[in-house]
ChimeraX commands (.cxc) that place a marker at each C-alpha (Angstrom):
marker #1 position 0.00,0.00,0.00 radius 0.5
marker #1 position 1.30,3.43,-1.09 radius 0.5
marker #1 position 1.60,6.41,1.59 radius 0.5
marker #1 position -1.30,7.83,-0.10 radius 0.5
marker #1 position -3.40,5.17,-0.24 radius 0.5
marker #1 position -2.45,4.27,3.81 radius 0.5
marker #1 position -3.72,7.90,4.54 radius 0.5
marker #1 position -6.55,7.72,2.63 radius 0.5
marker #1 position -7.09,4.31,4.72 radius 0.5
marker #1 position -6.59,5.97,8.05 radius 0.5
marker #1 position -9.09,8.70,7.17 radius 0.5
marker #1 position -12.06,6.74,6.20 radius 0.5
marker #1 position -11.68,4.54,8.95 radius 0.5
marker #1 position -11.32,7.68,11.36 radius 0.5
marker #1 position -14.84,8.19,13.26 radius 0.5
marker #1 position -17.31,10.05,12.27 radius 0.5
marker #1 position -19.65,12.09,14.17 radius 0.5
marker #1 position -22.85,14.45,12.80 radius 0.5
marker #1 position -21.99,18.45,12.72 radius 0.5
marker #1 position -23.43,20.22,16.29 radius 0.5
marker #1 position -25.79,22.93,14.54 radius 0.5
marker #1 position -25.60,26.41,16.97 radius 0.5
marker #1 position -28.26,26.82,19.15 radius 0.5
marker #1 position -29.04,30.57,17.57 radius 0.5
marker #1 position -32.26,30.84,19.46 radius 0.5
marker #1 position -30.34,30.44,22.48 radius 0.5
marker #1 position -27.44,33.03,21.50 radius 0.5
marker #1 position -29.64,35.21,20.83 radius 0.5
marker #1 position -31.74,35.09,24.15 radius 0.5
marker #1 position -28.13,35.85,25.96 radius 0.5
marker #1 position -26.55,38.30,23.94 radius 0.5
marker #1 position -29.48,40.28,22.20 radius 0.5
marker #1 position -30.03,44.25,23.20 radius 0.5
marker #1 position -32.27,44.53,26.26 radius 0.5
marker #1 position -34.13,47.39,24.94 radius 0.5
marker #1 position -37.68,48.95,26.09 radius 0.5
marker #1 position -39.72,50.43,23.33 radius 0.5
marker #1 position -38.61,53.88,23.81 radius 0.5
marker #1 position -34.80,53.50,23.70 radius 0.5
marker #1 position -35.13,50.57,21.07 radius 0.5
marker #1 position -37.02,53.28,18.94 radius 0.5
marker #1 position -34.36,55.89,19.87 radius 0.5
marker #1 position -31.41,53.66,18.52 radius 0.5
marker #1 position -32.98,52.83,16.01 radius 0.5
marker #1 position -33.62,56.60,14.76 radius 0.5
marker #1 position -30.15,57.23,15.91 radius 0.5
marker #1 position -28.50,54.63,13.64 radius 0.5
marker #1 position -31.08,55.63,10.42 radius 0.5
marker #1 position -30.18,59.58,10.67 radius 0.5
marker #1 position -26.44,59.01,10.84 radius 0.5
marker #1 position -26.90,57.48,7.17 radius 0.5
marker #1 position -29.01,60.68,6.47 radius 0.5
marker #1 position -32.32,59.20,6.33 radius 0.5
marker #1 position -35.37,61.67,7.81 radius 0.5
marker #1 position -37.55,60.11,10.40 radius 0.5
marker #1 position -40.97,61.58,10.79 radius 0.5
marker #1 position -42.60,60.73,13.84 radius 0.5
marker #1 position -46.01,60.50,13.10 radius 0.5
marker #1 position -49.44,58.45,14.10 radius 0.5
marker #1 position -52.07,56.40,12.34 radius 0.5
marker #1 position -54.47,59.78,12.32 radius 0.5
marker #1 position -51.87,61.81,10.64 radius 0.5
marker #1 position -49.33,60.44,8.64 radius 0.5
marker #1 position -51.03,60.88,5.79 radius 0.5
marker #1 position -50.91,64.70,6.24 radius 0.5
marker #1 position -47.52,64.54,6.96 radius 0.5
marker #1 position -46.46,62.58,4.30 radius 0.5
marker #1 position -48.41,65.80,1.77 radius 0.5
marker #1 position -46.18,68.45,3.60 radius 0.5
marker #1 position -42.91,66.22,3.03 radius 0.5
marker #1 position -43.71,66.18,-0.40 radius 0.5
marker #1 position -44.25,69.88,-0.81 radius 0.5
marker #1 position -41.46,70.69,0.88 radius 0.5
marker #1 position -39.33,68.93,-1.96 radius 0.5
marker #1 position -38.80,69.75,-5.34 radius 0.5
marker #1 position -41.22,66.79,-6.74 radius 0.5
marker #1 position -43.24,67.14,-9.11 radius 0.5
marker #1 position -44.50,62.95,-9.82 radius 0.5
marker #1 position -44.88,60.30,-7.34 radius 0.5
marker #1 position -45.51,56.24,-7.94 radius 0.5
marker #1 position -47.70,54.84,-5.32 radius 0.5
marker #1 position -50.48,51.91,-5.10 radius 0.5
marker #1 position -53.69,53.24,-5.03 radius 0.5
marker #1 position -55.19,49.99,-4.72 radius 0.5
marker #1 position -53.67,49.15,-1.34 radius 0.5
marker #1 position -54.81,50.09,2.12 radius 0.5
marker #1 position -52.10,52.58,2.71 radius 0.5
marker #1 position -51.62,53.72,-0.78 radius 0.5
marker #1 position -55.41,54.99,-1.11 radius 0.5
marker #1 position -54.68,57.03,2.16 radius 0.5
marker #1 position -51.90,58.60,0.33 radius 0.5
marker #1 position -53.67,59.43,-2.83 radius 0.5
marker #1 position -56.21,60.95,-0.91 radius 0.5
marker #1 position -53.85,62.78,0.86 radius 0.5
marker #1 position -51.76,63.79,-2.35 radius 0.5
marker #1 position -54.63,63.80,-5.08 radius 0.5
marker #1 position -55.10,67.52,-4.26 radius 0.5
marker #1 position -51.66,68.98,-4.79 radius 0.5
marker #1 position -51.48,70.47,-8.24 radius 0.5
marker #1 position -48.26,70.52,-9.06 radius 0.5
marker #1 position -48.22,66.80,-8.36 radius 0.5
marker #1 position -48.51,63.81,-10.84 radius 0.5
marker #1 position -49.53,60.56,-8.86 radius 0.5
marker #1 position -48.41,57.53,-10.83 radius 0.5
marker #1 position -49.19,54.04,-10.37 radius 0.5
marker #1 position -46.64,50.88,-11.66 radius 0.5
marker #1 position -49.75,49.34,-13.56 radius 0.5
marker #1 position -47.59,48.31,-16.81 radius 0.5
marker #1 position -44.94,45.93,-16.97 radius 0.5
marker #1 position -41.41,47.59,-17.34 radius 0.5
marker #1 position -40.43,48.09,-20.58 radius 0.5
marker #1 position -43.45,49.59,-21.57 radius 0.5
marker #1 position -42.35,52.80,-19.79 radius 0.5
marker #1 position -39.21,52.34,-18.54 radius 0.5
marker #1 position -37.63,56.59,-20.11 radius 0.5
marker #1 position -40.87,57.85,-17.78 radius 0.5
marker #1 position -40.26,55.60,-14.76 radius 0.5
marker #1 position -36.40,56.69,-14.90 radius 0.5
marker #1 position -36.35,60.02,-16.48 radius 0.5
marker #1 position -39.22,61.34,-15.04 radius 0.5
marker #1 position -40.20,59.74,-11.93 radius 0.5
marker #1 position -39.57,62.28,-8.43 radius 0.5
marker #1 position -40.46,59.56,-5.79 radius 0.5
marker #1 position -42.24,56.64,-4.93 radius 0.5
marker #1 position -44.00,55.37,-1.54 radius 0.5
marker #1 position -44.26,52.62,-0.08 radius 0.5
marker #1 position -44.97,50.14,3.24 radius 0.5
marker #1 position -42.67,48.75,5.18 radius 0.5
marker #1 position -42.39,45.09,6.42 radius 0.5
marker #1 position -40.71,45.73,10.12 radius 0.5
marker #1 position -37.84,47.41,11.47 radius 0.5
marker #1 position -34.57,46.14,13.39 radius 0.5
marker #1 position -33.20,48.19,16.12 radius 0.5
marker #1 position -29.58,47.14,16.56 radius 0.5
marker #1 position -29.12,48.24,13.20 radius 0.5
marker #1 position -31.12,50.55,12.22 radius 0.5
marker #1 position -32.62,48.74,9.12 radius 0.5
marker #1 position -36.15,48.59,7.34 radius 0.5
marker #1 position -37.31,45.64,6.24 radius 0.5
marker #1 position -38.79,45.66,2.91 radius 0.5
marker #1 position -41.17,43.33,1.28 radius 0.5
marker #1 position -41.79,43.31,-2.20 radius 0.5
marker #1 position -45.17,42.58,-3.80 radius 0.5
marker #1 position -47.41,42.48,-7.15 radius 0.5
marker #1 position -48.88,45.62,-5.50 radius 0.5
marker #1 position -45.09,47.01,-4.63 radius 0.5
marker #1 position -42.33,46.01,-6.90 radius 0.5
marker #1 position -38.67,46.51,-5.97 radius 0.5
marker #1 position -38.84,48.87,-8.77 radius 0.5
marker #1 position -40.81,51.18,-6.43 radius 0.5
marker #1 position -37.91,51.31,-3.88 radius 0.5
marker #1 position -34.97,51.39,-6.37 radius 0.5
marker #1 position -35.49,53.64,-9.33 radius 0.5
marker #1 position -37.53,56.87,-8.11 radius 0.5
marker #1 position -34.13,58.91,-6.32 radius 0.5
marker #1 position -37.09,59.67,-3.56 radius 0.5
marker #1 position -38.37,57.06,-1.23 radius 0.5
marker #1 position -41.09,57.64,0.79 radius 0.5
marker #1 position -41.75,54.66,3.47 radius 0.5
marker #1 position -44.43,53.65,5.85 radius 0.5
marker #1 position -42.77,52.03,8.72 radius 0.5
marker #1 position -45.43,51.01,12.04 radius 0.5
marker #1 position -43.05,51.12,14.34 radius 0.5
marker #1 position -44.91,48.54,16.60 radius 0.5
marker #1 position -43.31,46.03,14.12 radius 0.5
marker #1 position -39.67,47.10,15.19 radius 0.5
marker #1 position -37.89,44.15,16.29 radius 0.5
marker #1 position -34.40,44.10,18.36 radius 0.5
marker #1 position -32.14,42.36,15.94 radius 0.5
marker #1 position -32.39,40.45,12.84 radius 0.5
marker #1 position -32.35,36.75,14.05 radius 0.5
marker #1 position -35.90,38.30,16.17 radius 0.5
marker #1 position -37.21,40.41,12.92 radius 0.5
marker #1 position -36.62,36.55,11.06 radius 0.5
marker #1 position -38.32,34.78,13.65 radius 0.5
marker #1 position -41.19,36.54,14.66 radius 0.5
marker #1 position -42.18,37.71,10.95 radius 0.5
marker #1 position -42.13,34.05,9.85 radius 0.5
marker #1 position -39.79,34.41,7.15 radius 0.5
marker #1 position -39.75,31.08,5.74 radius 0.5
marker #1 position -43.09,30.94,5.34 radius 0.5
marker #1 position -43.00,32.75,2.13 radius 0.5
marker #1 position -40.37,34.97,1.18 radius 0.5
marker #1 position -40.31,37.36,-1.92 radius 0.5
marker #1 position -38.15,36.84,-4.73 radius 0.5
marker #1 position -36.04,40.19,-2.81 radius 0.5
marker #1 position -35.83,40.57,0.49 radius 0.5
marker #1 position -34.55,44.27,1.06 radius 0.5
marker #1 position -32.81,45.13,4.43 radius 0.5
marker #1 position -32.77,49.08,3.87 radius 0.5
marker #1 position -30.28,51.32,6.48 radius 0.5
marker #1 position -30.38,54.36,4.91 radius 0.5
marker #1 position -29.95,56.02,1.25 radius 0.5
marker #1 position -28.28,54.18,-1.45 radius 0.5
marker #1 position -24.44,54.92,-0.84 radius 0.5
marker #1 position -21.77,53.96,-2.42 radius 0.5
marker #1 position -17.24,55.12,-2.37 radius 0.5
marker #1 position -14.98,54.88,-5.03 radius 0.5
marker #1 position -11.28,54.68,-4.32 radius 0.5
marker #1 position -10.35,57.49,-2.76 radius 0.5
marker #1 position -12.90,56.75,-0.42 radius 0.5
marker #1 position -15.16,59.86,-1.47 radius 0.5
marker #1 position -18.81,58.68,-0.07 radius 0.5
marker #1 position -21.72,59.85,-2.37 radius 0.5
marker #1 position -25.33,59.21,-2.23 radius 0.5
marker #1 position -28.15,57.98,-4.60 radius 0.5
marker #1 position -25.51,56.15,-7.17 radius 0.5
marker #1 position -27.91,53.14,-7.06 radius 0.5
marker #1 position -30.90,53.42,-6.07 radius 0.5
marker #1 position -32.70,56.40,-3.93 radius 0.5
marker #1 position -30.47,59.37,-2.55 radius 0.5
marker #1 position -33.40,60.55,-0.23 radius 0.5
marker #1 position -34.70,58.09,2.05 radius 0.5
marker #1 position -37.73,59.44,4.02 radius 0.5
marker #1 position -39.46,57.31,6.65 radius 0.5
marker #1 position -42.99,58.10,8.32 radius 0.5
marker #1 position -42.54,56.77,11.34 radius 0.5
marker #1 position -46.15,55.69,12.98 radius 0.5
marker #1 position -45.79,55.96,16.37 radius 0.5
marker #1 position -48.81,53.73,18.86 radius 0.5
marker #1 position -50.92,56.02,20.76 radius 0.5
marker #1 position -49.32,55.97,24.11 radius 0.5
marker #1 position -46.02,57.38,22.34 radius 0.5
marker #1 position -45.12,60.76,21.25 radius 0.5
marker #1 position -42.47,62.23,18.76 radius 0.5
marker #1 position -41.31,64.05,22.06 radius 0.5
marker #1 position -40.27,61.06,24.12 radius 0.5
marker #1 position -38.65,60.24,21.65 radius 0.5
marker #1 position -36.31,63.13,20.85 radius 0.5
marker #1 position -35.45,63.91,24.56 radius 0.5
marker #1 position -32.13,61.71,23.77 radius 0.5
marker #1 position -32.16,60.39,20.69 radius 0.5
marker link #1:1,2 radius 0.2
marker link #1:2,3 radius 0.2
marker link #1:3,4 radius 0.2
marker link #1:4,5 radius 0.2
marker link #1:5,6 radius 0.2
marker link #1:6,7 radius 0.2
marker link #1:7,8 radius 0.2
marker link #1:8,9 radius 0.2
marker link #1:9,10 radius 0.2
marker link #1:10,11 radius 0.2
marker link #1:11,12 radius 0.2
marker link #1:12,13 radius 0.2
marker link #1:13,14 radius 0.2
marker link #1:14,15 radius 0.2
marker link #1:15,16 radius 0.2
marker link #1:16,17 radius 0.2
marker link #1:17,18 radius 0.2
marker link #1:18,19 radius 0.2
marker link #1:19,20 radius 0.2
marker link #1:20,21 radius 0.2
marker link #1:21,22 radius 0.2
marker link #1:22,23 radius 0.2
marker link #1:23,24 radius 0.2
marker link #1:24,25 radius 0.2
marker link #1:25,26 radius 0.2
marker link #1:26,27 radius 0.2
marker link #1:27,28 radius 0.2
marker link #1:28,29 radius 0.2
marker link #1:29,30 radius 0.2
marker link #1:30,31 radius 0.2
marker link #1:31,32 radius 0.2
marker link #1:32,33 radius 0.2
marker link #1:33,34 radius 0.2
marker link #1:34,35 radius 0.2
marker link #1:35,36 radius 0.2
marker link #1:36,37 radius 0.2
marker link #1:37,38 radius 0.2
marker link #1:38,39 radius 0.2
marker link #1:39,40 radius 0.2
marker link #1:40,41 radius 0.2
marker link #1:41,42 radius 0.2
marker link #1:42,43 radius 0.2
marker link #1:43,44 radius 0.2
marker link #1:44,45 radius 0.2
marker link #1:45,46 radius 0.2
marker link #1:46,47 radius 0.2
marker link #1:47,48 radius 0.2
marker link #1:48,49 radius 0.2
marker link #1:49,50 radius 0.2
marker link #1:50,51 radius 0.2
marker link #1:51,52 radius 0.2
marker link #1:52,53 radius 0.2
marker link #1:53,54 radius 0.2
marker link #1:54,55 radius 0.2
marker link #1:55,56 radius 0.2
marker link #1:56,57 radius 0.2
marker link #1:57,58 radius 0.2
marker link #1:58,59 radius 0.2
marker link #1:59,60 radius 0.2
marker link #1:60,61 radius 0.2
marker link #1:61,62 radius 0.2
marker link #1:62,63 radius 0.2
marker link #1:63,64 radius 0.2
marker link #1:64,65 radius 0.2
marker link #1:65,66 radius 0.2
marker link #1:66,67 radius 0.2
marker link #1:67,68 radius 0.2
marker link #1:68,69 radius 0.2
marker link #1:69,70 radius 0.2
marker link #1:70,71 radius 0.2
marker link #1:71,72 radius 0.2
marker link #1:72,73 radius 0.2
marker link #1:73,74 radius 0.2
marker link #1:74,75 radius 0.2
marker link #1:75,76 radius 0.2
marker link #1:76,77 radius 0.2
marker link #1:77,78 radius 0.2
marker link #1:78,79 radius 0.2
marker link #1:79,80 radius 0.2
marker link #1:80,81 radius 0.2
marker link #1:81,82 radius 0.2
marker link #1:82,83 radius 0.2
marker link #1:83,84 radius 0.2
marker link #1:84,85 radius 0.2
marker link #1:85,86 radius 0.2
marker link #1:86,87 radius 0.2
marker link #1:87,88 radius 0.2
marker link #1:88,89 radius 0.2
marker link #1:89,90 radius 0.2
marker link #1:90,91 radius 0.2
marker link #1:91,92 radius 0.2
marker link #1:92,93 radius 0.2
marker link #1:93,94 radius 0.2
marker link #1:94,95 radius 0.2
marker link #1:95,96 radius 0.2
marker link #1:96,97 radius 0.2
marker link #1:97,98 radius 0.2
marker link #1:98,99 radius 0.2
marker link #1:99,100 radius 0.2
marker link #1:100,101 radius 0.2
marker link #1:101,102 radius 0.2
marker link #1:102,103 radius 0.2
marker link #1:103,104 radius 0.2
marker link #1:104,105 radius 0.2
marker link #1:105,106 radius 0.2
marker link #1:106,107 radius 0.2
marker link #1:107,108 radius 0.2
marker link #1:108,109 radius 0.2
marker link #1:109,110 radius 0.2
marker link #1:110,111 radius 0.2
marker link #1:111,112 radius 0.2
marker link #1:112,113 radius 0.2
marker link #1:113,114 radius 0.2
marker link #1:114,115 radius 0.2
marker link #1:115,116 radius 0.2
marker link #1:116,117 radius 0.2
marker link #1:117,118 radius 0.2
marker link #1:118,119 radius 0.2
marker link #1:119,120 radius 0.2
marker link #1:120,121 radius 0.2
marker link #1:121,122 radius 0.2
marker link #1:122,123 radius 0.2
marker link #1:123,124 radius 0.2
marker link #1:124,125 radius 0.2
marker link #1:125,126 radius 0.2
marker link #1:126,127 radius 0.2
marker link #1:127,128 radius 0.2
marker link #1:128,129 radius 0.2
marker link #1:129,130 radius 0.2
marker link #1:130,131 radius 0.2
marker link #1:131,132 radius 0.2
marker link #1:132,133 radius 0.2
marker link #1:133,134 radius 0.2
marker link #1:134,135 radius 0.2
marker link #1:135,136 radius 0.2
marker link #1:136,137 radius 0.2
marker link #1:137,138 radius 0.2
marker link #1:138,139 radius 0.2
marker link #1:139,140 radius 0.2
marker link #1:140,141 radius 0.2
marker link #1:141,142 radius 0.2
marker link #1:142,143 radius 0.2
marker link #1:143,144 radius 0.2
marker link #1:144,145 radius 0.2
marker link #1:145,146 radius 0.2
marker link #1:146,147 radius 0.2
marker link #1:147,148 radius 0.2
marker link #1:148,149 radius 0.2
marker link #1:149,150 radius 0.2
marker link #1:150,151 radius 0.2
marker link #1:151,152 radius 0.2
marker link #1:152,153 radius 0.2
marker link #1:153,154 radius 0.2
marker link #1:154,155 radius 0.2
marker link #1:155,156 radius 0.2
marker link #1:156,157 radius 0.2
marker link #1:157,158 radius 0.2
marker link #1:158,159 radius 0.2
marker link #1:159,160 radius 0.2
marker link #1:160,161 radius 0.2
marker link #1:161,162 radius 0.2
marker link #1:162,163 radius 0.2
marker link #1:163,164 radius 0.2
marker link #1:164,165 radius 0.2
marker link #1:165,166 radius 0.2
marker link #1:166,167 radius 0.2
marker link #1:167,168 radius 0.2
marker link #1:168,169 radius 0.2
marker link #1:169,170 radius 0.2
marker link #1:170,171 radius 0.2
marker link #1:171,172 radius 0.2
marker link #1:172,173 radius 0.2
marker link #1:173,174 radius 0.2
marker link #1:174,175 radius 0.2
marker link #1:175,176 radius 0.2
marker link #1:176,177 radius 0.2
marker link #1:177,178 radius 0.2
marker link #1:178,179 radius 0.2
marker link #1:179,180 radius 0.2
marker link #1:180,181 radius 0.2
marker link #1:181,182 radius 0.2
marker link #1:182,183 radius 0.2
marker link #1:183,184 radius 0.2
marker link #1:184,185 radius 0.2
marker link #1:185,186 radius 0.2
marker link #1:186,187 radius 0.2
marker link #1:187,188 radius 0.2
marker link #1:188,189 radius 0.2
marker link #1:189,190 radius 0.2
marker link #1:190,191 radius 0.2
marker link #1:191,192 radius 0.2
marker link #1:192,193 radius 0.2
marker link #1:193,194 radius 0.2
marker link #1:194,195 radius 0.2
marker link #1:195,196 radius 0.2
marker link #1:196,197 radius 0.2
marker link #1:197,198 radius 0.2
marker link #1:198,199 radius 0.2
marker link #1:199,200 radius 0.2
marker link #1:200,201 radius 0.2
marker link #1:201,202 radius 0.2
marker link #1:202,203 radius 0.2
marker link #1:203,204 radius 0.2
marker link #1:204,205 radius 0.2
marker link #1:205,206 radius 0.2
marker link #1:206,207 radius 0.2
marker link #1:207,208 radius 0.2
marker link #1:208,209 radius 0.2
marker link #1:209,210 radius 0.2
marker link #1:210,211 radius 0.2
marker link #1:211,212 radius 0.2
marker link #1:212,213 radius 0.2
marker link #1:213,214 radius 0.2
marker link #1:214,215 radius 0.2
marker link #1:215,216 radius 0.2
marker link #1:216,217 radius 0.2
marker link #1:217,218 radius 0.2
marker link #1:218,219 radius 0.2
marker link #1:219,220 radius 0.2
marker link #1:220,221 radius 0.2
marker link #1:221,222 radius 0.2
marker link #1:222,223 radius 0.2
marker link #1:223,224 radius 0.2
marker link #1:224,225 radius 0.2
marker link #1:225,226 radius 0.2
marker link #1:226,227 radius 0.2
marker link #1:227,228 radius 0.2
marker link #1:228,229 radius 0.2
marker link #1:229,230 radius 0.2
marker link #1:230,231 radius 0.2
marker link #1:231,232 radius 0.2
view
């Protein structure tokens, strides 16, 4: 028998046992934040505007008013939403009256308009799925009603994010939003603008995809935007 084939020997007759798989659950229960809903909210607002992303703190009775003023304040002039979901009505309601406003909705495949929908396309709105405090990160989950085109191409982005879905970390946001249940072709964790450096480490925003990230922030009723900026 040749060296080779007398280590070759020695290996397949070496034991085997079956890989221990980590006990992530259990990691997780010991070593995930300890937060209470205010400061988890404040971190999470903390981590989101260091990556220039506005949070407005808003509730279910308002946001979509304050969703029309952040759009006046800005220079846009056409907006994609979907009128035919429960939060996009409330925004077309909210935005139907503005003027100098063109409401669009993704109702044709692509190609069939793809110079309008990146030429001439200010912003787009959207839901959110949940949040995750430790990093400061929206969860985004696309949809017939909600491409990833919405998210992506506009260089606005507009999100509804009810904060009572915030979740600690991302093992908890996985868990308790039953991910493998039925995930979307993309799964978008979003912490921020798009952002990108070159080599001389020059950081600029909105090289692919949105360079304004703008997040309505529906607070529950017991909360108010001012507990929350005490310290955040």
């Amino acid at each position: 028998m040749s060296a080779r084939d007398n280590i070759l020997a020695k290996l397949h007759a070496a034991p085997r046992s079956a890989p221990v798989e980590p006990d992530v659950a259990a990691y997780f229960e010991r070593f995930g934040p300890r937060w209470n809903e205010v400061d988890a909210l404040r971190h999470w607002a903390a981590m989101m505007r260091s990556v220039k992303t506005d949070i407005v703190w808003c509730h279910a009775a308002d946001w979509p008013q304050r969703l029309a003023e952040q759009v006046k304040a800005r220079p846009i002039r056409s907006l994609l939403l979907a009128p035919h979901t429960a939060h996009g009505a409330l925004a077309h309601a909210a935005l139907e009256h503005n003027p100098l406003l063109q409401l669009k909705t993704f109702d044709r495949v692509v190609d069939e308009w793809k110079d309008e929908l990146f030429n001439d396309t200010d912003a787009a709105f959207t839901a959110v799925r949940c949040g995750i405090a430790a990093t400061g990160t929206l969860v985004l989950w696309p949809d017939a009603d909600e491409p990833r085109t919405m998210s992506l191409v506009p260089p606005t982005h507009f999100a509804l994010f009810d904060t009572r879905t915030l979740r600690a970390d991302f093992h908890t946001a996985m868990t308790r939003e039953a991910w493998p249940n039925g995930m979307p072709t993309n799964a978008l964790l979003v912490s921020g603008p798009s952002k990108t450096a070159d080599i001389q480490l020059t950081l600029a925003y909105g090289a692919h995809g949105p360079r304004d990230l703008v997040v309505l922030a529906v607070l529950p009723p017991h909360l108010s935007a001012a507990q929350l900026e005490d310290a955040a």
